[in-house]
LOKOL-554100 format. One record per residue: y, z, x of N, C-alpha, C, O in turn. Coordinates in steps of 0.1 Angstrom, whole numbers, plus 2048, in hexadecimal, padded with zeros to 3 digits. Each point is the difference from the previous one (the first is absolute). Example, Ala and Ser with C-alpha at 12.3 -4.5 7.8 and 13.67 -1.06 7.14 Angstrom:
BEGIN
+-----+-----+-----+------+------+------+-----+-----+-----+-----+-----+-----+
! n_v ! n_w ! n_u ! ca_v ! ca_w ! ca_u ! c_v ! c_w ! c_u ! o_v ! o_w ! o_u !
+-----+-----+-----+------+------+------+-----+-----+-----+-----+-----+-----+
! 7C7 ! 84E ! 884 !  80C !  800 !  7F7 ! 80C ! 800 ! 809 ! 800 ! 807 ! 80A !
! 80B ! 7F2 ! 7F2 !  80B !  800 !  809 ! 80B ! 808 ! 7F8 ! 80B ! 801 ! 805 !
+-----+-----+-----+------+------+------+-----+-----+-----+-----+-----+-----+
//
This chain:
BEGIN
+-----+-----+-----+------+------+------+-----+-----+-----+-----+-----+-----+
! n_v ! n_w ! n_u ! ca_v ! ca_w ! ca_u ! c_v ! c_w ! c_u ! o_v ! o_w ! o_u !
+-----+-----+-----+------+------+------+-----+-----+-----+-----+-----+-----+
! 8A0 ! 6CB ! 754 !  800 !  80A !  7F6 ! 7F3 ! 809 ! 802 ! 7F5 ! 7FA ! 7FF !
! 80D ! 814 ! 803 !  7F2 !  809 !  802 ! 7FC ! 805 ! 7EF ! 807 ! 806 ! 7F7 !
! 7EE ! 7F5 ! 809 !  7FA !  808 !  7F3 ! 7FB ! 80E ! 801 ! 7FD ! 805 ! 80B !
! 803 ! 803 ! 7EA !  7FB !  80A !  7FC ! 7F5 ! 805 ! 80B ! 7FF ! 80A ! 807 !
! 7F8 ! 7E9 ! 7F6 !  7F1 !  804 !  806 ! 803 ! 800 ! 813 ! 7FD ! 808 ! 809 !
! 80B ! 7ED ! 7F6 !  805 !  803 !  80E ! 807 ! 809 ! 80C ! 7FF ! 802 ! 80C !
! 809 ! 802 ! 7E7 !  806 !  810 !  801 ! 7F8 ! 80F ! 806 ! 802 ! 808 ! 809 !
! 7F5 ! 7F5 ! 7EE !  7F6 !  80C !  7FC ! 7F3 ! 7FF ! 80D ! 7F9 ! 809 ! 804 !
! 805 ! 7EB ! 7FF !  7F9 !  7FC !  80B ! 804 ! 806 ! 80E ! 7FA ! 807 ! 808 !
! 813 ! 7F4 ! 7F8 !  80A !  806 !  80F ! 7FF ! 814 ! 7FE ! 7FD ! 80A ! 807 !
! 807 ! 7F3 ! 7F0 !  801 !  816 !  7FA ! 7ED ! 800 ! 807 ! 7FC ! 807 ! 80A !
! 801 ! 7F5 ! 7F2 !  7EE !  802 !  804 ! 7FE ! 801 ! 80C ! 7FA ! 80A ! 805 !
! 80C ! 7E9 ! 805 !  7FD !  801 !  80D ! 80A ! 80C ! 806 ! 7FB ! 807 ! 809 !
! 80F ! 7FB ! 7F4 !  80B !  804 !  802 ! 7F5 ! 812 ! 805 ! 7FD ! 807 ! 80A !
! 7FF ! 7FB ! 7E4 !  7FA !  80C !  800 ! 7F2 ! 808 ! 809 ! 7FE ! 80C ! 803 !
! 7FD ! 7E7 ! 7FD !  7F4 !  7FC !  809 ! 802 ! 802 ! 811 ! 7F7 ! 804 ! 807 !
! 817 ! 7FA ! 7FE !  802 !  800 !  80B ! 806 ! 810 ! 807 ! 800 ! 805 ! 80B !
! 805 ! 800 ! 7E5 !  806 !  80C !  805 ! 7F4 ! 808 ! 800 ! 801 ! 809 ! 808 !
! 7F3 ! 7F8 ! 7F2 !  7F6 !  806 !  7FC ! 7F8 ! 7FD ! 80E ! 7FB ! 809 ! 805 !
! 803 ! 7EA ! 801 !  7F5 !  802 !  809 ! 811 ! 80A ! 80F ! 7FE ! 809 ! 808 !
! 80B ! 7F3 ! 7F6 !  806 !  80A !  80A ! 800 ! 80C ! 800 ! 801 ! 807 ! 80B !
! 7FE ! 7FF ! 7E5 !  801 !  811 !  7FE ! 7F4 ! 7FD ! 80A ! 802 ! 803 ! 80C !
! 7EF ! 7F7 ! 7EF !  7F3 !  805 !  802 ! 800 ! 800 ! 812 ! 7F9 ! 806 ! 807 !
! 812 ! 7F0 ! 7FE !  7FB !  803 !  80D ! 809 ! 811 ! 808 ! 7FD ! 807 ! 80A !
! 80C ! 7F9 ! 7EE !  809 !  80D !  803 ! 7F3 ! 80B ! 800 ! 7FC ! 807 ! 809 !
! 801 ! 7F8 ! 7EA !  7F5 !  80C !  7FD ! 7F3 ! 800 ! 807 ! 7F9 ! 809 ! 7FC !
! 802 ! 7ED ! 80D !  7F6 !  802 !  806 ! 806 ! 7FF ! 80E ! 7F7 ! 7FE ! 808 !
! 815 ! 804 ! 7FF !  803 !  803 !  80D ! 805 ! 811 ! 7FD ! 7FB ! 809 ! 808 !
! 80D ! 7FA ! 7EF !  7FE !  80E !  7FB ! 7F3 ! 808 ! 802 ! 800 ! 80B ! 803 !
! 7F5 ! 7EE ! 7FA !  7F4 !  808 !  7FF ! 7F8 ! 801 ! 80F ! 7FD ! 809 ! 807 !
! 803 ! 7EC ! 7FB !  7FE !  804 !  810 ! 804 ! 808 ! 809 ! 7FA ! 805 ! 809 !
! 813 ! 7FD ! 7F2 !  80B !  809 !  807 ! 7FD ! 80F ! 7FB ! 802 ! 809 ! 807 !
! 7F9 ! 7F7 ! 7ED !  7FD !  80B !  7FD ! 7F1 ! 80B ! 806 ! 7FE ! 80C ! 803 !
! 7FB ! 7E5 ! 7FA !  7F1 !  804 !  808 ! 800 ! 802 ! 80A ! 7F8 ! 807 ! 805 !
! 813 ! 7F3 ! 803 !  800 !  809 !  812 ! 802 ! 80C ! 7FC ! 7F7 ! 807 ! 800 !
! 815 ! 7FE ! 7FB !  809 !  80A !  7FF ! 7F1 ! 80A ! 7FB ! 7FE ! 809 ! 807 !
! 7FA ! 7F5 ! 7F1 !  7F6 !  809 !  7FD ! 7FA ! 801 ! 808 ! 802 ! 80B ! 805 !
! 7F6 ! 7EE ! 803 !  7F9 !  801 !  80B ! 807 ! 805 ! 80B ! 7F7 ! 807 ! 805 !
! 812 ! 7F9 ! 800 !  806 !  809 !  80A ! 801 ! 80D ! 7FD ! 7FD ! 808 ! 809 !
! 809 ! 7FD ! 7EA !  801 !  80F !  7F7 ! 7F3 ! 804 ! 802 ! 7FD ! 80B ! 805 !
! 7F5 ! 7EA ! 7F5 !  7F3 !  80A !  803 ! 7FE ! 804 ! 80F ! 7FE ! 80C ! 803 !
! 803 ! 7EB ! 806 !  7FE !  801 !  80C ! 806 ! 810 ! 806 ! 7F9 ! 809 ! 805 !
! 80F ! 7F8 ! 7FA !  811 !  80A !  804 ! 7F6 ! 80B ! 7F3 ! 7F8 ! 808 ! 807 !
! 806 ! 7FB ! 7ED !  7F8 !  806 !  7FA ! 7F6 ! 808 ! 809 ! 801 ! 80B ! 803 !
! 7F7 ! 7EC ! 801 !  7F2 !  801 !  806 ! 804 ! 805 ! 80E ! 7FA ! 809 ! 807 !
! 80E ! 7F2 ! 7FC !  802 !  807 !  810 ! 803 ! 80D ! 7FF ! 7F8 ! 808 ! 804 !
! 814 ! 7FC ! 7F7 !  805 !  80E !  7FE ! 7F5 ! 80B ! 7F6 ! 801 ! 80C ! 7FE !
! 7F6 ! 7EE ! 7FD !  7F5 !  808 !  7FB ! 7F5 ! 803 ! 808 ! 7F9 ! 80A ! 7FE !
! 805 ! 7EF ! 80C !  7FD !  803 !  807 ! 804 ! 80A ! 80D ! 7F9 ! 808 ! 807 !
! 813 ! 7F4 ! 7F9 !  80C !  80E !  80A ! 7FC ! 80E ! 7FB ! 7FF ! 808 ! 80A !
! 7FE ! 7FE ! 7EA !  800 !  808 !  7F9 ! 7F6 ! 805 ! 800 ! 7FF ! 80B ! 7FB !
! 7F5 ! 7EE ! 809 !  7F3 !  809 !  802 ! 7FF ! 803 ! 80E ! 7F6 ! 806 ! 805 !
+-----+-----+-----+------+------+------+-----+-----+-----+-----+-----+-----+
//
């Protein structure tokens, strides 16, 4: 028989597990993003330079 507290324990880990997964979604997202900026400045900086 699962108790209450037992219940609510699993919901915990349960919730715990989806949260450290968002967190790793959202930190390969950001990586992905910080290239993506860094190449935009790059490509920025080059073509501003074309122009003088």
């Amino acid at each position: 028989m699962i108790t209450a507290a037992a219940s609510r324990a699993e919901s915990r880990d349960e919730e715990l597990a989806r949260l450290r997964a968002e967190n790793g979604r959202l930190r390969k997202a950001e990586k992905e993003w910080e290239l993506e900026r860094d190449m935009l400045r790059k490509a920025a900086k080059y073509f501003a330079s074309m122009a003088v």
